[in-house]
C-alpha distance (Angstrom), angle and dihedral (degrees) to the residues before:
residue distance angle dihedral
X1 . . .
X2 3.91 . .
X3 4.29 108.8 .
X4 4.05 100.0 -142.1
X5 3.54 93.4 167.2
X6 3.79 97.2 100.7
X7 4.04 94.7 43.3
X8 3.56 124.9 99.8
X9 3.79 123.0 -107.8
X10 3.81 91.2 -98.6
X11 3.78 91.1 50.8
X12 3.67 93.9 45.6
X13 3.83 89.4 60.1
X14 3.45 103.3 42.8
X15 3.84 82.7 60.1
X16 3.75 106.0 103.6
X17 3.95 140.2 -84.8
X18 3.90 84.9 46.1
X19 3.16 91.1 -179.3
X20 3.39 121.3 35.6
X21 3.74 84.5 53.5
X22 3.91 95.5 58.7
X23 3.77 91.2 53.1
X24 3.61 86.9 49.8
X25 3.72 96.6 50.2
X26 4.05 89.7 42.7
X27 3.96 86.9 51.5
X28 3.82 96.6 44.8
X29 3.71 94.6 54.1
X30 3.34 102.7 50.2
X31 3.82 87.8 49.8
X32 3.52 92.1 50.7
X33 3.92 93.7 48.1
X34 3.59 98.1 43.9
X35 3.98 82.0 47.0
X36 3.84 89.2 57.8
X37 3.88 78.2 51.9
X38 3.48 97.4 56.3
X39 4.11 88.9 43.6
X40 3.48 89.2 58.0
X41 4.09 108.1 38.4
X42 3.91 89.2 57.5
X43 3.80 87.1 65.4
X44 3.38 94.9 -139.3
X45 3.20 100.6 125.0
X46 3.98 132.1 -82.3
X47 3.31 156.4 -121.0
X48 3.89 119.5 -66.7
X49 3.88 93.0 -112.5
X50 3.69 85.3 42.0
X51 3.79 99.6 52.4
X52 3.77 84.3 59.2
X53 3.80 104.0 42.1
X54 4.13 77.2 48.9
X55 3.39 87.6 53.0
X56 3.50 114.4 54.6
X57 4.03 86.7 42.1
X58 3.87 86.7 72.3
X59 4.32 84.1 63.5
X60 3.69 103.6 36.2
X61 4.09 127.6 52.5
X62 3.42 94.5 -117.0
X63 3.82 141.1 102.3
X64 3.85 128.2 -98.4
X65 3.55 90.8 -114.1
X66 3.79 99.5 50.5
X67 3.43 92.9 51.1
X68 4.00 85.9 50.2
X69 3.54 81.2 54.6
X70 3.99 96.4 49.3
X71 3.51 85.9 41.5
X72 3.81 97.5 58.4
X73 3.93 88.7 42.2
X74 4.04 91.3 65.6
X75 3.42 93.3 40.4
X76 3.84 88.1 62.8
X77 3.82 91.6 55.2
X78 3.47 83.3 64.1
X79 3.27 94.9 54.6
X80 4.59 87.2 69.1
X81 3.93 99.1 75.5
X82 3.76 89.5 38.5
X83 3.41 99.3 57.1
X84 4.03 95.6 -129.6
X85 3.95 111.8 166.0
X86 3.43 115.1 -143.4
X87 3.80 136.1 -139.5
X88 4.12 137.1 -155.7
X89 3.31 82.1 -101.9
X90 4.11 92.5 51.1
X91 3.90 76.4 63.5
X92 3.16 117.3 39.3
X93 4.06 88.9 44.9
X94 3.80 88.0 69.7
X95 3.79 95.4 51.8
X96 3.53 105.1 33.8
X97 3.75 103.6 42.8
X98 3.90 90.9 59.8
X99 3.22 95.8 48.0
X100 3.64 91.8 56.5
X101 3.46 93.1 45.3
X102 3.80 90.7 59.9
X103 3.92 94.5 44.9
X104 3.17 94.1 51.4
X105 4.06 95.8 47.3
X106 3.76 82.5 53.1
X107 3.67 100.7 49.4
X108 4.01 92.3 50.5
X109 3.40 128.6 95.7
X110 4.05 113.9 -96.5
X111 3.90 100.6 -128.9
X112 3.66 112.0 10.6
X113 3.85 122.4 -174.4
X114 3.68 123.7 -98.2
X115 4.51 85.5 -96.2
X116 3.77 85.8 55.9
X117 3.75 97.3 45.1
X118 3.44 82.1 53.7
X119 3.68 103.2 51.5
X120 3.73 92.0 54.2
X121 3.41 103.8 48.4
X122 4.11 93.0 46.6
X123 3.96 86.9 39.4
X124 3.76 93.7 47.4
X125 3.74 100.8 49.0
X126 3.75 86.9 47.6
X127 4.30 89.5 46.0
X128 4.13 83.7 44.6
X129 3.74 93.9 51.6
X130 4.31 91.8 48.5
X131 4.08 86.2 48.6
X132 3.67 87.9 52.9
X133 3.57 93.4 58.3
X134 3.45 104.4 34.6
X135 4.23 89.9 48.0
X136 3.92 91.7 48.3
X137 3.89 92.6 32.5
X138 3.96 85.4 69.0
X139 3.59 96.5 57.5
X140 3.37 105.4 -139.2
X141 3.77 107.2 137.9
X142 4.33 122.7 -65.3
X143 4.07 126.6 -94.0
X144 3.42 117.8 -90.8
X145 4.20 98.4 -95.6
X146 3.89 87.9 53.8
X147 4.00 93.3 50.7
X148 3.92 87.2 47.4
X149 3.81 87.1 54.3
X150 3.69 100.6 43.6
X151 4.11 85.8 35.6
X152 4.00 89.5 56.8
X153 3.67 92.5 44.2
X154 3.68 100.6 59.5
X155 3.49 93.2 47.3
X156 3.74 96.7 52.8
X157 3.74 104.3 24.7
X158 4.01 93.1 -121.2
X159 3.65 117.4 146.1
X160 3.47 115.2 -104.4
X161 3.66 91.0 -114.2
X162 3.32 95.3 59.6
X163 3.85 95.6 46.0
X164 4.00 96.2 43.8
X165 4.44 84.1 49.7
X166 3.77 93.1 51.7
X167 3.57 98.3 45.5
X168 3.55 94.9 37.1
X169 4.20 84.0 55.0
X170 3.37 89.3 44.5
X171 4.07 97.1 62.9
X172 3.78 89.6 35.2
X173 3.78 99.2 60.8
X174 4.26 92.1 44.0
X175 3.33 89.7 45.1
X176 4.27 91.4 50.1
X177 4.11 87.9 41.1
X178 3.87 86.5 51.7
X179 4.09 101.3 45.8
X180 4.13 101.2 -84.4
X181 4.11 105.1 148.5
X182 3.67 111.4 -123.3
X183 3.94 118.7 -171.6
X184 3.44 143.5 127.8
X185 3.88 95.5 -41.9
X186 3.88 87.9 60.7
X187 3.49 88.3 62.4
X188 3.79 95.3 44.8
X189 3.67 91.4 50.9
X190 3.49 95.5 47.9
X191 4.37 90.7 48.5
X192 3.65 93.4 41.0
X193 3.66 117.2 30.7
X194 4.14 90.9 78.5
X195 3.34 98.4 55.7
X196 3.63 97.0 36.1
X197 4.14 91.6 57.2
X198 4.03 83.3 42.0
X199 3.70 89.9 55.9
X200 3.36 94.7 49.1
X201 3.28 107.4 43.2
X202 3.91 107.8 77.8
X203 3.57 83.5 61.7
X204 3.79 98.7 58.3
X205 3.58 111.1 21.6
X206 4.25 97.6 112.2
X207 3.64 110.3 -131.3
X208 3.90 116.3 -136.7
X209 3.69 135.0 -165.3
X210 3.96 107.8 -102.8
X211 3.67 91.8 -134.3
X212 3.92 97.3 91.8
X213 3.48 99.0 38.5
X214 3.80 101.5 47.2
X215 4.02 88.7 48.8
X216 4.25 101.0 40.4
X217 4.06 103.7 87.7
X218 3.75 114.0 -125.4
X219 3.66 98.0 -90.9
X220 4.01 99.7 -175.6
């Protein structure tokens, strides 16, 4: 399997299977944003990056996916001193994900019973773990939170288990201080989202012919 993770954006699309792997990436994010919906309209708690973005909505007049949205925008300046390179996907993962999240808030039910609250957090962590796959499967560059991790583990030599838990920790605890709702589906997320994306993956990672990618230069 080709490694595009150290190619530039330009390199990355001049890959192979163009296009299947756009519509894959378009689908996978809006799965895994309306997930993050789902997560959070059960009200049983949420992810960690969700428990802050949930958070500092309480404060500001603005919706949960726009500060998702802001959110993912800083986190990209970040990206500058640590020499991140960044992919359509790097992008489009900002933009699309929020909006999802805020379709999908509006679309659901205000005050579902206990059954419902159910369904959507089970059905959203598995939806979030198949948008995983299929937006990473494409190959077309990481979200802004995994770049900061991977970005921050170069540079100090941490693993990226170590990095991804501190940061991770780091936007659940604001998040809590400022209002986010953690529960059981925190928890859940946090158990199952790994091995979820892992399962998935195999089946939706696109495999290309190493002919474009070991001949493009690195053009980020």
């Amino acid at each position: 399997m080709t490694d595009l993770g150290d190619l530039g954006p330009l390199a990355q699309l001049r890959a192979g299977r163009l296009t299947r792997r756009l519509v894959q990436l378009m689908v996978g994010l809006w799965f895994f944003g309306s997930a993050l919906g789902m997560i959070i309209g059960s009200g049983l708690g949420q992810g960690p990056w969700d428990v802050f973005h949930y958070g500092v909505a309480q404060h500001v007049p603005l919706t949960i996916g726009t500060v998702s949205i802001l959110t993912g925008t800083l986190l990209l300046l970040l990206w500058i001193p640590l020499a991140e390179k960044p992919g359509i996907a790097t992008v489009l993962n900002v933009v699309v994900v929020g909006v999802a999240i805020d379709v999908t808030l509006f679309l659901l039910p205000p005050d579902p019973p206990l059954a419902g609250r159910i369904a959507l957090l089970v059905g959203g962590i598995l939806l979030n773990g198949l948008g995983s796959a299929m937006y990473i499967g494409c190959r077309l560059g990481t979200g802004p939170r995994d770049g900061l991790m991977t970005g921050i583990s170069r540079k100090t030599g941490w693993s990226f288990r170590t990095v991804r838990t501190g940061i991770e920790l780091t936007a659940l605890a604001v998040g809590w201080l400022l209002g986010g709702i953690v529960g059981i589906g925190t928890v859940l997320y946090a158990l199952l989202i790994g091995p979820l994306t892992q399962a998935f993956l195999p089946r939706w990672t696109v495999d290309l012919a190493p002919g474009p990618a070991r001949t493009e230069p690195s053009d980020g």
